[in-house]
N, CA and C atoms as a LAMMPS dump frame, in Angstrom:
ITEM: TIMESTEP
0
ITEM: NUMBER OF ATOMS
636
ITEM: BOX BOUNDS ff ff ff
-5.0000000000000000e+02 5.0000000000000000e+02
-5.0000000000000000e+02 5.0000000000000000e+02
-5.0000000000000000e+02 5.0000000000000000e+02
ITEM: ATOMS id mol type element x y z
1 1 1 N 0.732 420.199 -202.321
2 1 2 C -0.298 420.22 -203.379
3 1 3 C -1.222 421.421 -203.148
4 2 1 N -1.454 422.56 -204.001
5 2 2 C -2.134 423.305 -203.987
6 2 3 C -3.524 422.975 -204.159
7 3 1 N -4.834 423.792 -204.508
8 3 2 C -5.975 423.858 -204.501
9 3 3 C -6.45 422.971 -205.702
10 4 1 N -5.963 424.078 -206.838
11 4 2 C -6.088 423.767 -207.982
12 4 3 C -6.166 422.031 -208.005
13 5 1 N -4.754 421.557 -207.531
14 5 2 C -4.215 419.942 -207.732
15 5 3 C -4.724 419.413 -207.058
16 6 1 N -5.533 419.592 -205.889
17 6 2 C -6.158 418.732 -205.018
18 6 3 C -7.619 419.093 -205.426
19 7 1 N -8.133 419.667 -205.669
20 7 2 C -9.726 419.669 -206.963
21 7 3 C -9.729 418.846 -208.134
22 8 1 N -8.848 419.195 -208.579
23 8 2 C -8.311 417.836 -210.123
24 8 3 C -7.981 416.62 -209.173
25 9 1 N -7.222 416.329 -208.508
26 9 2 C -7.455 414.829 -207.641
27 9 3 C -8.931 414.524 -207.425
28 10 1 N -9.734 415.347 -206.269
29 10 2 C -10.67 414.996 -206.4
30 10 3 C -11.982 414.498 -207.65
31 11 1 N -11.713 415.852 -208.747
32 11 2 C -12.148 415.056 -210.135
33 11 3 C -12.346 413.883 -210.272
34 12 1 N -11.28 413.832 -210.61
35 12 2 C -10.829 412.437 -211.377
36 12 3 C -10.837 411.112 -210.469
37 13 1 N -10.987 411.335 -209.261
38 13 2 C -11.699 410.402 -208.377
39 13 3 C -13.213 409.772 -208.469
40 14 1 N -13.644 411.052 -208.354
41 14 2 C -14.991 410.664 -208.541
42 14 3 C -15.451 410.441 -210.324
43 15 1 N -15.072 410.821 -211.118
44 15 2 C -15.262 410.379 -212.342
45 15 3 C -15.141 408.687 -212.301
46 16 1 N -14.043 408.3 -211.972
47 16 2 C -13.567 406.787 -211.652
48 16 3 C -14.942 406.26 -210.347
49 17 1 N -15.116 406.897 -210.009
50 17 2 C -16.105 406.821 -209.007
51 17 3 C -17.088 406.345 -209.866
52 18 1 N -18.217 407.428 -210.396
53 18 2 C -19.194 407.265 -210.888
54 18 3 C -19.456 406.498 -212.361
55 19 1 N -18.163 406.414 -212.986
56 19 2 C -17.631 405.683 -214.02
57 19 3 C -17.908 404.082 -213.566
58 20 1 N -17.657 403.755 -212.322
59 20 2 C -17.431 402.263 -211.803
60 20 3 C -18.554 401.559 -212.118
61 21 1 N -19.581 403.179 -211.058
62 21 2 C -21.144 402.605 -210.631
63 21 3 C -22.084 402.929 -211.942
64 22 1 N -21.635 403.323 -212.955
65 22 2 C -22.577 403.222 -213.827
66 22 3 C -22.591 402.539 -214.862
67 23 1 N -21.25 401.588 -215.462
68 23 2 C -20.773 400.5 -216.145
69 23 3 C -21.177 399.113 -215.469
70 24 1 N -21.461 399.251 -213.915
71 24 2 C -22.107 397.77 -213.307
72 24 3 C -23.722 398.364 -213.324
73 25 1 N -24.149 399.571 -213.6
74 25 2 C -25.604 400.104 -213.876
75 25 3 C -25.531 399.199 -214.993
76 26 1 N -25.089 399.57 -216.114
77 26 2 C -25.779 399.4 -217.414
78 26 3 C -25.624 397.653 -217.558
79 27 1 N -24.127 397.192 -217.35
80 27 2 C -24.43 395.832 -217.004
81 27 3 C -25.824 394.939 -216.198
82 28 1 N -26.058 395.458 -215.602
83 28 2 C -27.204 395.178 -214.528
84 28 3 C -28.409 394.571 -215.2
85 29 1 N -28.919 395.952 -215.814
86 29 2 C -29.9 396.72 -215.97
87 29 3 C -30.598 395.599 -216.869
88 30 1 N -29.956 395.31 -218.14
89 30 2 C -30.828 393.875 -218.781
90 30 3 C -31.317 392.958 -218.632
91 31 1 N -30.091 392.253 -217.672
92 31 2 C -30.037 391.036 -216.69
93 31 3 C -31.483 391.482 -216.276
94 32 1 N -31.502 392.35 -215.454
95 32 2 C -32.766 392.661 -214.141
96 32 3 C -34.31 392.463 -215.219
97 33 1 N -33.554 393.265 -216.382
98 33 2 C -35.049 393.038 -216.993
99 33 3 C -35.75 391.549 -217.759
100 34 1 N -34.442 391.347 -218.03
101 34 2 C -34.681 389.864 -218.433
102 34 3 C -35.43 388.568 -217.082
103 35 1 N -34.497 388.708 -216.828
104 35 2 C -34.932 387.975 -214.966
105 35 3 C -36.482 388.343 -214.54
106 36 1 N -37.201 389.421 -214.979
107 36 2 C -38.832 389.677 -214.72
108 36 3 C -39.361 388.82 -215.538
109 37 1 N -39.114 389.277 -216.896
110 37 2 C -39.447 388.663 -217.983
111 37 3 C -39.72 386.626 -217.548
112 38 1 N -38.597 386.45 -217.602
113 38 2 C -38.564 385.27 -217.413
114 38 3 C -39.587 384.454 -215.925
115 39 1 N -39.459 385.5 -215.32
116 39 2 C -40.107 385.011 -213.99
117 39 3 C -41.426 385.191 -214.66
118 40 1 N -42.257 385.771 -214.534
119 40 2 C -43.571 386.399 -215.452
120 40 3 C -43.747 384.661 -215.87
121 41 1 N -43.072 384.594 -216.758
122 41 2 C -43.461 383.113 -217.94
123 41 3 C -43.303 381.882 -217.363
124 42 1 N -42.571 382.087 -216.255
125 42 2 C -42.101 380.642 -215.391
126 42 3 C -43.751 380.558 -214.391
127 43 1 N -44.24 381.421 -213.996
128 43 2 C -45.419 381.699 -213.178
129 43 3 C -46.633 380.973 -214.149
130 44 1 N -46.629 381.95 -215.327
131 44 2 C -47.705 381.277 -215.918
132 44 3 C -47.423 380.041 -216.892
133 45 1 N -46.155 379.682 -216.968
134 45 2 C -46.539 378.12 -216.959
135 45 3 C -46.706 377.088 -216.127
136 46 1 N -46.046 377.657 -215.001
137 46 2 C -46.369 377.108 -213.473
138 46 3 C -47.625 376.681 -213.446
139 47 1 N -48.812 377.282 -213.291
140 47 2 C -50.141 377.88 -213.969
141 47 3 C -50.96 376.781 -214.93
142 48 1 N -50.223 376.393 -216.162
143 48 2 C -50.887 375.887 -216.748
144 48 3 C -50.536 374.293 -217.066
145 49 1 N -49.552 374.034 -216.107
146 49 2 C -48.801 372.583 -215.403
147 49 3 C -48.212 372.298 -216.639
148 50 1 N -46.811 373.38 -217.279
149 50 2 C -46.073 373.131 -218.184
150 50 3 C -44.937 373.537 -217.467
151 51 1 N -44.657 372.154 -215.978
152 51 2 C -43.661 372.409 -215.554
153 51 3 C -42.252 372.032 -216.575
154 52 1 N -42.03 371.421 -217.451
155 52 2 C -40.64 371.516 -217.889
156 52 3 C -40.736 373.221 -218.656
157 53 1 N -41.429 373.572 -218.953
158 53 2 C -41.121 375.269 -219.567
159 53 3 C -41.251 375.627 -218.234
160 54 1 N -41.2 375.813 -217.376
161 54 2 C -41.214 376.712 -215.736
162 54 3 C -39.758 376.1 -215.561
163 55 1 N -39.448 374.92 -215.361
164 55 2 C -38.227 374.79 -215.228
165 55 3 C -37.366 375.183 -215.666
166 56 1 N -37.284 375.303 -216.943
167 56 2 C -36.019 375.825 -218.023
168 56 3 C -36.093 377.492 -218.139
169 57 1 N -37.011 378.147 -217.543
170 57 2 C -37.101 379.592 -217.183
171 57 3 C -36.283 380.168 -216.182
172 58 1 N -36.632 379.535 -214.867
173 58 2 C -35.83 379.111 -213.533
174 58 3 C -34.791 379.101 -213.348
175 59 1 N -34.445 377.876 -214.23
176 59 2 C -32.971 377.748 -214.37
177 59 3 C -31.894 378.782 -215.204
178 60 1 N -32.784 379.276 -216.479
179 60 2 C -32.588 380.704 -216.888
180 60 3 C -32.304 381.913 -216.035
181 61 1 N -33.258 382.142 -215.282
182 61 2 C -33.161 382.661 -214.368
183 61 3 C -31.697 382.647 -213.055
184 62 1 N -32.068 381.474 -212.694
185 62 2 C -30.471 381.199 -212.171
186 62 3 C -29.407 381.355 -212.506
187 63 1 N -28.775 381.458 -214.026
188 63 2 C -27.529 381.784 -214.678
189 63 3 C -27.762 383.417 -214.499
190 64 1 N -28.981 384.08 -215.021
191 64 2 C -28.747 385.326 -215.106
192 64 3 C -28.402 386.304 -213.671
193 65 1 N -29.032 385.683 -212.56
194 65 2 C -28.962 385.987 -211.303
195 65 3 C -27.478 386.181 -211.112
196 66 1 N -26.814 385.014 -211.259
197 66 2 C -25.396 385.187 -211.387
198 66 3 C -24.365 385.674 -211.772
199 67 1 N -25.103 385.844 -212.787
200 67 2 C -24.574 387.416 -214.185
201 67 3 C -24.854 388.216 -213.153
202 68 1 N -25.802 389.05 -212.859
203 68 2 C -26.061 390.178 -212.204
204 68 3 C -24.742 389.974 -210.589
205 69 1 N -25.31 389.185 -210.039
206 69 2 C -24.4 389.442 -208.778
207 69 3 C -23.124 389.859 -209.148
208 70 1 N -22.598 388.962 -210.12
209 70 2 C -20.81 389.549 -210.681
210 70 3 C -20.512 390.664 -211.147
211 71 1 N -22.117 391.192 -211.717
212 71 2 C -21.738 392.748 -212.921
213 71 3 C -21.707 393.793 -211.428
214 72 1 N -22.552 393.629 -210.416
215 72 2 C -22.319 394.174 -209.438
216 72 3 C -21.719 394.323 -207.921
217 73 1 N -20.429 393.338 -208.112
218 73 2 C -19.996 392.813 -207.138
219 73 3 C -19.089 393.508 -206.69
220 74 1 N -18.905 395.013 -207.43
221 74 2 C -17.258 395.871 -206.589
222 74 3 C -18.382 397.017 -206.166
223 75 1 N -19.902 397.03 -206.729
224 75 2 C -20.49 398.093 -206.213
225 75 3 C -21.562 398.198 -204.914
226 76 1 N -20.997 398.817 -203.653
227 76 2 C -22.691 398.353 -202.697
228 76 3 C -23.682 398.995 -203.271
229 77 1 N -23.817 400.175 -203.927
230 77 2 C -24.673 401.355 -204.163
231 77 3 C -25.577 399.994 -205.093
232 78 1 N -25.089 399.898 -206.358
233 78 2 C -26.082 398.909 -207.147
234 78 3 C -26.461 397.597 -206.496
235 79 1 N -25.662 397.007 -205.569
236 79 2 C -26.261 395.93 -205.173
237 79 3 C -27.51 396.311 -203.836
238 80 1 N -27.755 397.102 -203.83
239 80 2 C -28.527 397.871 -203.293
240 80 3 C -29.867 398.47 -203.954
241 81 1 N -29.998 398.334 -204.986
242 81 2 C -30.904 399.324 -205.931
243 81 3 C -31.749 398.682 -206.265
244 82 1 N -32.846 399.569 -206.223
245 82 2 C -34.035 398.682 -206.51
246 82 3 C -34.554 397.846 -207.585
247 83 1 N -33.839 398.235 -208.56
248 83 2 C -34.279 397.271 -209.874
249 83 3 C -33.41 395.97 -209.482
250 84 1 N -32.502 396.004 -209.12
251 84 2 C -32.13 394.53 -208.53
252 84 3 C -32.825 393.947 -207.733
253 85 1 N -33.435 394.535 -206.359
254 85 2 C -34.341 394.161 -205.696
255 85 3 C -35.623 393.569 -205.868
256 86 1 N -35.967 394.367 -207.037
257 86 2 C -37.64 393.659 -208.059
258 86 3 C -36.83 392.843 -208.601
259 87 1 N -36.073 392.509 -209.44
260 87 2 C -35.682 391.212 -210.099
261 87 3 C -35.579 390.017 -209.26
262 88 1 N -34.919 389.965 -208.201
263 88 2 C -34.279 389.369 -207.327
264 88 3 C -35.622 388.84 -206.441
265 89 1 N -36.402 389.759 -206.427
266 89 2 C -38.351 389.442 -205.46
267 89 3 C -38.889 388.688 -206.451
268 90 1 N -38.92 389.222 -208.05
269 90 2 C -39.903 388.237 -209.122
270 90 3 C -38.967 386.961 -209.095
271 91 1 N -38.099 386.787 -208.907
272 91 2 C -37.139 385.285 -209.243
273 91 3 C -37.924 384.565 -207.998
274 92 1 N -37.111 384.967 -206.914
275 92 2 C -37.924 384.405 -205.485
276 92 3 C -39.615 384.026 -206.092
277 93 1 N -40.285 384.974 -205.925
278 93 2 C -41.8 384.737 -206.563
279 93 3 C -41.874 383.446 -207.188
280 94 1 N -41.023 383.264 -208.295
281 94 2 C -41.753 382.339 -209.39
282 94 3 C -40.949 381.145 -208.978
283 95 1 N -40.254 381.146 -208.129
284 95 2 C -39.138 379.795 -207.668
285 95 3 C -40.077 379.108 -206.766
286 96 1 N -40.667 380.178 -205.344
287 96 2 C -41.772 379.735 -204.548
288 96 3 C -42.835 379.515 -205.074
289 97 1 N -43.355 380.096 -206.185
290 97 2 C -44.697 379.808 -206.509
291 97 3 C -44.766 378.402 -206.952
292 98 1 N -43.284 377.888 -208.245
293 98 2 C -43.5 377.167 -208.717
294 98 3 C -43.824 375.665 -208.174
295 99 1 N -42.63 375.592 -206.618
296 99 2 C -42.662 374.687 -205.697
297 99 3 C -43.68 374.358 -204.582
298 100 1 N -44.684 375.322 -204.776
299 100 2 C -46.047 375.478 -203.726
300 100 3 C -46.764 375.038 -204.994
301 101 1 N -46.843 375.114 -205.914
302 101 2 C -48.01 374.244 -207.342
303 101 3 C -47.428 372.926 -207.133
304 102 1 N -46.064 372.873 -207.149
305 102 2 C -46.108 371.304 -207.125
306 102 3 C -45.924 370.521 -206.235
307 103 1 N -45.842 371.121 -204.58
308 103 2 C -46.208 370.751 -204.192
309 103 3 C -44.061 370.017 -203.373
310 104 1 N -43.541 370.882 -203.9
311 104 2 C -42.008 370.695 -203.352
312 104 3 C -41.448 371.373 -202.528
313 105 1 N -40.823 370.695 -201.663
314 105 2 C -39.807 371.789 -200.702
315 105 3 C -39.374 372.956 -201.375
316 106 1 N -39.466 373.802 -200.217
317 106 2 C -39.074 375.535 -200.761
318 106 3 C -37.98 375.655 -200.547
319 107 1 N -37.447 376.457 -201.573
320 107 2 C -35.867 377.076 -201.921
321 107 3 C -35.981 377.956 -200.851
322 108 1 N -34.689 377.908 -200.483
323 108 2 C -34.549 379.442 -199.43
324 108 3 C -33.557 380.1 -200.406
325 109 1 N -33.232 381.707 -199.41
326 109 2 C -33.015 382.533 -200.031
327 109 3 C -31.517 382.447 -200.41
328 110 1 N -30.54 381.676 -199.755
329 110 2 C -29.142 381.554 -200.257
330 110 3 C -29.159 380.265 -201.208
331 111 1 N -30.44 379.346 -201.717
332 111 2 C -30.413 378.628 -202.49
333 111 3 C -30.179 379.183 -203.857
334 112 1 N -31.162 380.478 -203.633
335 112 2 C -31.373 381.106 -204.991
336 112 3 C -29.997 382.307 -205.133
337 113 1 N -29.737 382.795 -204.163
338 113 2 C -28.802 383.888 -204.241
339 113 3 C -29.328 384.563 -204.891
340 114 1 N -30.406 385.129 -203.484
341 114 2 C -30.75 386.822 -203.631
342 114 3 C -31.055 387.332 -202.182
343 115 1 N -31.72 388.219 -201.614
344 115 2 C -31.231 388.928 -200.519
345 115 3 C -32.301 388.425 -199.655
346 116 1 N -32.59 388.553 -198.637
347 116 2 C -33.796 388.312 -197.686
348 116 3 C -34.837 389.346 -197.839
349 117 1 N -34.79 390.757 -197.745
350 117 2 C -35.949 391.14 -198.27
351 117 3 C -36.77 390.883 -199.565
352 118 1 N -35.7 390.702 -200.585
353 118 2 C -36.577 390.485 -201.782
354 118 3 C -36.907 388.938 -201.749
355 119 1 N -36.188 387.84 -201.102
356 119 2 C -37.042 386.47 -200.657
357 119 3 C -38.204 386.78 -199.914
358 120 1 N -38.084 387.529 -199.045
359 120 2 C -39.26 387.437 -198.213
360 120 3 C -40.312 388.46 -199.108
361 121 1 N -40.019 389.53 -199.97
362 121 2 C -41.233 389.813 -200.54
363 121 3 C -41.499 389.351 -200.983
364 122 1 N -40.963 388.345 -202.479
365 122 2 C -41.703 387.391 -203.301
366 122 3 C -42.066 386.331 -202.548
367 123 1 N -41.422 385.896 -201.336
368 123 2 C -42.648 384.57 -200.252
369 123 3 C -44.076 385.537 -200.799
370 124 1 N -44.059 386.854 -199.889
371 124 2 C -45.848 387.421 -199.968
372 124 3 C -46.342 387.754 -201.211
373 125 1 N -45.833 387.51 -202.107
374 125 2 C -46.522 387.659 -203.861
375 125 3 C -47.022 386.201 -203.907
376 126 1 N -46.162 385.372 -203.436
377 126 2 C -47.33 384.12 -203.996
378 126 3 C -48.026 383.966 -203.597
379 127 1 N -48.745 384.411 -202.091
380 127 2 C -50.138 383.965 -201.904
381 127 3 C -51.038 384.599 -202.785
382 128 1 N -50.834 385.781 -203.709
383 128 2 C -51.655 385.886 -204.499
384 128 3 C -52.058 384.694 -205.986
385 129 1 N -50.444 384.188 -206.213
386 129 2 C -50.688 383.041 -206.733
387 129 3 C -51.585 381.997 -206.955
388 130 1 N -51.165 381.836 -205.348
389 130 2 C -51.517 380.514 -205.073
390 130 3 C -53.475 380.689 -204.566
391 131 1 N -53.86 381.909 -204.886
392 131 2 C -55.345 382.137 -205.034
393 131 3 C -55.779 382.368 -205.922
394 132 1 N -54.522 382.31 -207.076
395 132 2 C -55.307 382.376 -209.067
396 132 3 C -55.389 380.572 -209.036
397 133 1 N -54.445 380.118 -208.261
398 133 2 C -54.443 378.644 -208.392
399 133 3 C -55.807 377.656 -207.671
400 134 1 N -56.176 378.455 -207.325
401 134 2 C -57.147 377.628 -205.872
402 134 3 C -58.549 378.25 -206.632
403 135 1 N -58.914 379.673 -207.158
404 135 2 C -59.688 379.692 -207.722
405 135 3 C -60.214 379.379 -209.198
406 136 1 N -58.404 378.799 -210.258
407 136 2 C -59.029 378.228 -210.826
408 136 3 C -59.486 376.785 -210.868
409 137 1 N -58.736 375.928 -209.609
410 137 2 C -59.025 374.434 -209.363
411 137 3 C -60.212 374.65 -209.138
412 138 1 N -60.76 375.728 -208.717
413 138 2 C -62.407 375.272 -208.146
414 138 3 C -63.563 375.53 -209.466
415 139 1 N -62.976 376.286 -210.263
416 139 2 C -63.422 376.306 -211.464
417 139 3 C -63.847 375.159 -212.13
418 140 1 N -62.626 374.326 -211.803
419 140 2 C -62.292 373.133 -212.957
420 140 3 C -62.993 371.889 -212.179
421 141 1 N -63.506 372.153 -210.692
422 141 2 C -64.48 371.586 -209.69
423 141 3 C -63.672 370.748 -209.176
424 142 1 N -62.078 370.74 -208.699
425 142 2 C -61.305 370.399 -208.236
426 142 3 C -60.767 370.887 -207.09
427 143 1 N -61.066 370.204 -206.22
428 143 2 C -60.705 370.915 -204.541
429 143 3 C -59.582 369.747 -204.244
430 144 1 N -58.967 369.509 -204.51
431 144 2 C -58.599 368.15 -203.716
432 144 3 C -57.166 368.888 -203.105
433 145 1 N -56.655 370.088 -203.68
434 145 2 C -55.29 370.55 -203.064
435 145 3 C -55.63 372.1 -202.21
436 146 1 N -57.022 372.081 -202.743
437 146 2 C -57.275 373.916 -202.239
438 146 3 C -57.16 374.102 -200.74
439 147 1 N -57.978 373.529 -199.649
440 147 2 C -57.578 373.163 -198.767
441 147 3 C -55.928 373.162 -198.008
442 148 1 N -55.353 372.646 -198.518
443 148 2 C -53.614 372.307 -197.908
444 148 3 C -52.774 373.931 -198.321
445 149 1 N -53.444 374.4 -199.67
446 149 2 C -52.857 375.65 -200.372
447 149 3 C -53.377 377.146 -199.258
448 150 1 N -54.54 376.629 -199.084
449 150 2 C -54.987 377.761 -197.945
450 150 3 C -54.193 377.957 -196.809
451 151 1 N -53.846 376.731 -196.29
452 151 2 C -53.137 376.382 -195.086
453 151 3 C -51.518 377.243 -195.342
454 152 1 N -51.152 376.755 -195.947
455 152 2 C -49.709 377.221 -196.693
456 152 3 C -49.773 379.027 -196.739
457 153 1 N -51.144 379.02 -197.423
458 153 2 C -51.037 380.847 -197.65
459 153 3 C -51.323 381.467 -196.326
460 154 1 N -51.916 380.861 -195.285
461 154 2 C -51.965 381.098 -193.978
462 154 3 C -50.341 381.078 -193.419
463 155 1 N -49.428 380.364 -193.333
464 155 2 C -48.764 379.464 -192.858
465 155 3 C -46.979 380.812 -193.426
466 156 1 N -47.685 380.876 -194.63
467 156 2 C -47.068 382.332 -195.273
468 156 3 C -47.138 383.929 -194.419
469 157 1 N -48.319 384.193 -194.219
470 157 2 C -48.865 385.257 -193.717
471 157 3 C -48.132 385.077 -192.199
472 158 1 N -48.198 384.287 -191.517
473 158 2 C -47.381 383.911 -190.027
474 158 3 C -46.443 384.463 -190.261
475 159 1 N -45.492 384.107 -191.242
476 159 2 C -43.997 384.24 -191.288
477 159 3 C -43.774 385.782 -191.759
478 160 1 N -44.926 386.487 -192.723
479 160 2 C -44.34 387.875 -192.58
480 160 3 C -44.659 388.49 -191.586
481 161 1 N -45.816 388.778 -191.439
482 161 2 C -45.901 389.219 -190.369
483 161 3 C -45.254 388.988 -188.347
484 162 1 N -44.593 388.291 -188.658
485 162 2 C -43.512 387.653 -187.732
486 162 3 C -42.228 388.997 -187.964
487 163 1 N -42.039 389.27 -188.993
488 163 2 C -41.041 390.208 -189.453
489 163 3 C -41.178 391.702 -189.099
490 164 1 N -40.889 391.949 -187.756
491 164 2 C -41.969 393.2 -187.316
492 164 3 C -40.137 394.014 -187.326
493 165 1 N -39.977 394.513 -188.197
494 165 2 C -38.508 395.372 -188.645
495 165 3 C -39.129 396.592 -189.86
496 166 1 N -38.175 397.607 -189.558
497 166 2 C -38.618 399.133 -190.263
498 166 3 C -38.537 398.678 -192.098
499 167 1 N -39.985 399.201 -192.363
500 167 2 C -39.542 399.263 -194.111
501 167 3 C -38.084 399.535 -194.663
502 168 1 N -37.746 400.667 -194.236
503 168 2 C -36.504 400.431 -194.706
504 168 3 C -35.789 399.07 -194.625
505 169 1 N -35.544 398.638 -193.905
506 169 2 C -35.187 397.184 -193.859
507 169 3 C -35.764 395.79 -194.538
508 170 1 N -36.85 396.111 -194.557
509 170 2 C -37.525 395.07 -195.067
510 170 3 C -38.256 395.37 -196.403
511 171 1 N -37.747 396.149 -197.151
512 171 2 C -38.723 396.949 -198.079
513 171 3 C -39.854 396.624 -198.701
514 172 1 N -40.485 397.352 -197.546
515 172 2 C -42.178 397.704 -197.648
516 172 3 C -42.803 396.265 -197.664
517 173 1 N -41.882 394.807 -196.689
518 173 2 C -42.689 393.755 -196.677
519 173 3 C -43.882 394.011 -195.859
520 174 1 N -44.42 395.02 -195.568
521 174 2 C -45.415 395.033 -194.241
522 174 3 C -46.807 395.544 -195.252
523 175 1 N -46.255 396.207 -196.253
524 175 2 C -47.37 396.462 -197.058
525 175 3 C -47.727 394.59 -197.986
526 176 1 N -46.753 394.52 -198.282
527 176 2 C -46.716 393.132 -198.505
528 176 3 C -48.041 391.886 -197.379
529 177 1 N -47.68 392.316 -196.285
530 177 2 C -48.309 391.271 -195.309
531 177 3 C -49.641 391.8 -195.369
532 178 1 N -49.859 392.598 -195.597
533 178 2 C -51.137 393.468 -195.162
534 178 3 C -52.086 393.002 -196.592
535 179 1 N -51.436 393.097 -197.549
536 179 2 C -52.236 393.019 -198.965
537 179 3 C -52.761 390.912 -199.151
538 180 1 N -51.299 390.365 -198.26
539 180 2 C -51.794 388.974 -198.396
540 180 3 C -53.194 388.766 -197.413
541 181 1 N -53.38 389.364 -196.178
542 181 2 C -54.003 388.908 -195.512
543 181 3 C -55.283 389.212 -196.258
544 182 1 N -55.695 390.626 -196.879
545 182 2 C -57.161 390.425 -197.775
546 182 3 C -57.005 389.222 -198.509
547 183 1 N -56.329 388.589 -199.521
548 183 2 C -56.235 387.619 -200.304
549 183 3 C -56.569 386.066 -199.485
550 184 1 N -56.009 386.174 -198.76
551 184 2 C -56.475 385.082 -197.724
552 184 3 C -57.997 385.104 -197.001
553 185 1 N -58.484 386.392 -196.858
554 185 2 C -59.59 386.371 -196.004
555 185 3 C -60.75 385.836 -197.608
556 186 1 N -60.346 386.366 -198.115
557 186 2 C -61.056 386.001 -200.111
558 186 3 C -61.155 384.884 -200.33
559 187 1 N -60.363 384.317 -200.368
560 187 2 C -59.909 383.446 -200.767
561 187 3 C -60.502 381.988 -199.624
562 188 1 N -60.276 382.584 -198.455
563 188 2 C -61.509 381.548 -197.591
564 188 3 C -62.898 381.532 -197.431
565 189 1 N -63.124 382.457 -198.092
566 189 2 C -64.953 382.662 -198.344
567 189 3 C -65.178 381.857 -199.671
568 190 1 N -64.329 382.302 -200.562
569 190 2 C -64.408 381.459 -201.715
570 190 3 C -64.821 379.562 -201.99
571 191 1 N -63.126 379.511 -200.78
572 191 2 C -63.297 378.213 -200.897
573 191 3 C -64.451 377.374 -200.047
574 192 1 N -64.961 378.329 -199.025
575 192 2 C -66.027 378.137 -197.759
576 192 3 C -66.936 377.313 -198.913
577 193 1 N -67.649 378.725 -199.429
578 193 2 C -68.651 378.697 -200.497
579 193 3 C -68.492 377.443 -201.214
580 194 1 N -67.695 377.447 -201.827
581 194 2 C -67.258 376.147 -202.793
582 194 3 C -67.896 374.336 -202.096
583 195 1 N -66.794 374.553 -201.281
584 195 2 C -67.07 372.958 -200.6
585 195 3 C -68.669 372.961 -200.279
586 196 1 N -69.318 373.901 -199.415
587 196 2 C -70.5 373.679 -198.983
588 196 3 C -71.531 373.608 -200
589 197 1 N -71.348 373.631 -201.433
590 197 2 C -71.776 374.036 -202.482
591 197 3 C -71.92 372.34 -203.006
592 198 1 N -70.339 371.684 -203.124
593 198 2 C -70.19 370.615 -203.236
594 198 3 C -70.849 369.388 -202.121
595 199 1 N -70.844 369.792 -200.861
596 199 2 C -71.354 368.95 -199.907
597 199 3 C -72.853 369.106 -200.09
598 200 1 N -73.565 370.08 -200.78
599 200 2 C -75.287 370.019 -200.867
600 200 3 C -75.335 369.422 -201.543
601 201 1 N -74.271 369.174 -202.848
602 201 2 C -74.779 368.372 -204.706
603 201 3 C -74.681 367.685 -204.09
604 202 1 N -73.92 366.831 -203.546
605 202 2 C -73.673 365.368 -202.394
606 202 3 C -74.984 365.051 -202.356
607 203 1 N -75.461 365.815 -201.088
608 203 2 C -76.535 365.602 -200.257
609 203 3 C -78.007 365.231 -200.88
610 204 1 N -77.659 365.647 -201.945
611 204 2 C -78.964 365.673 -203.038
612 204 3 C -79.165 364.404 -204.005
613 205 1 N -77.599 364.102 -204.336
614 205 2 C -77.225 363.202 -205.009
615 205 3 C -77.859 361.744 -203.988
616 206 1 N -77.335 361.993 -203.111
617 206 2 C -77.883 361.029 -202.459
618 206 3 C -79.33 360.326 -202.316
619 207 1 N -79.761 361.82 -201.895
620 207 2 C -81.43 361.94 -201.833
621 207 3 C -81.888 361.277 -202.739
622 208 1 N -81.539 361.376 -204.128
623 208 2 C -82.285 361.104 -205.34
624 208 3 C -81.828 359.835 -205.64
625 209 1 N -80.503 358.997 -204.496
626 209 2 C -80.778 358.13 -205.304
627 209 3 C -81.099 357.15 -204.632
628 210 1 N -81.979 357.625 -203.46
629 210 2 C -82.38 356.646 -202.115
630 210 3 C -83.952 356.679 -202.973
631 211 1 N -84.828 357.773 -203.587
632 211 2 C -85.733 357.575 -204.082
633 211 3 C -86.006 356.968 -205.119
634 212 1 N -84.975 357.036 -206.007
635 212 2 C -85.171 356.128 -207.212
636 212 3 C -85.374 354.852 -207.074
């Protein structure tokens, strides 16, 4: 085989090549966006305790996950890529978030079938959650779960930061750990404030009604 014929081999290799990886691209690519989408809406109905619409998102979610793994299952390059990776972190996200609102055993990451970094980043997205959740129970002058949720977002923060492996590997969970721990330190002043707030109306309540 001369030059010529072994350049045209190579061609047409890589055409078939890049042909492969960009037909499981475009396959992908909806799925991934859909799968945010859906996570997004599963969160905030999570949120507004319209767990059967969080459920039927989820589970949405779960068929499409599956779609995706198959559209990319002859390619490592895409199962590798980051828009899979954010899809695959917001699913995780809104699966954990939804089961820390209600208060259910957590899915792990081969429950859901998606990868360990993007499980373990969406673990550290919900403690931001779970401090839209705690600050609006206290809103609503409801402490009765804020407490146990703190513990949990503590209990969270252990486990990434336990994960002492190169970003590359873990992608960028360390920025992840770092951003929960402000949310947590917030988030316990908050609730500090709160209770001791509630234990004075107590205290007063009382007062006034030992004088009456």
């Amino acid at each position: 085989m001369n030059t010529k014929e072994q350049l045209d081999a190579i061609s047409s290799a890589a055409h078939g090549y890049f042909s492969a990886q960009n037909q499981a691209r475009e396959k992908a690519l909806p799925l991934c966006r859909q799968m945010i989408q859906n996570s997004g809406n599963a969160i905030r109905s999570a949120h507004r305790q319209n767990t059967e619409a969080a459920r039927q998102l989820l589970d949405a979610n779960r068929s499409l996950n599956e779609e995706l793994l198959t559209a990319v299952s002859d390619s490592d390059e895409m199962r590798q890529a980051g828009f899979i990776h954010d899809a695959q972190k917001e699913y995780a996200e809104a699966c954990l978030t939804f089961a820390l609102i209600q208060g259910a055993s957590l899915p792990e990451a081969r429950d859901l079938g998606v990868s360990m970094p993007a499980y373990l980043n969406g673990l550290g997205e919900t403690v931001g959650e779970l401090r839209r959740f705690i600050l609006d129970s206290l809103r609503r002058g409801d402490t009765t779960r804020c407490e146990s949720l703190l513990d949990a977002m503590d209990d969270i923060y252990g486990v990434l930061m336990g994960m002492d492996y190169p970003n590359m590997v873990t992608h960028g969970l360390r920025r992840n750990s770092d951003a929960a721990r402000g949310l947590i330190e917030r988030t316990r002043g908050d609730l500090t404030t709160a209770l001791r707030q509630d234990a004075l109306e107590e205290r007063l309540a009382q007062f006034e009604r030992r004088i009456c």
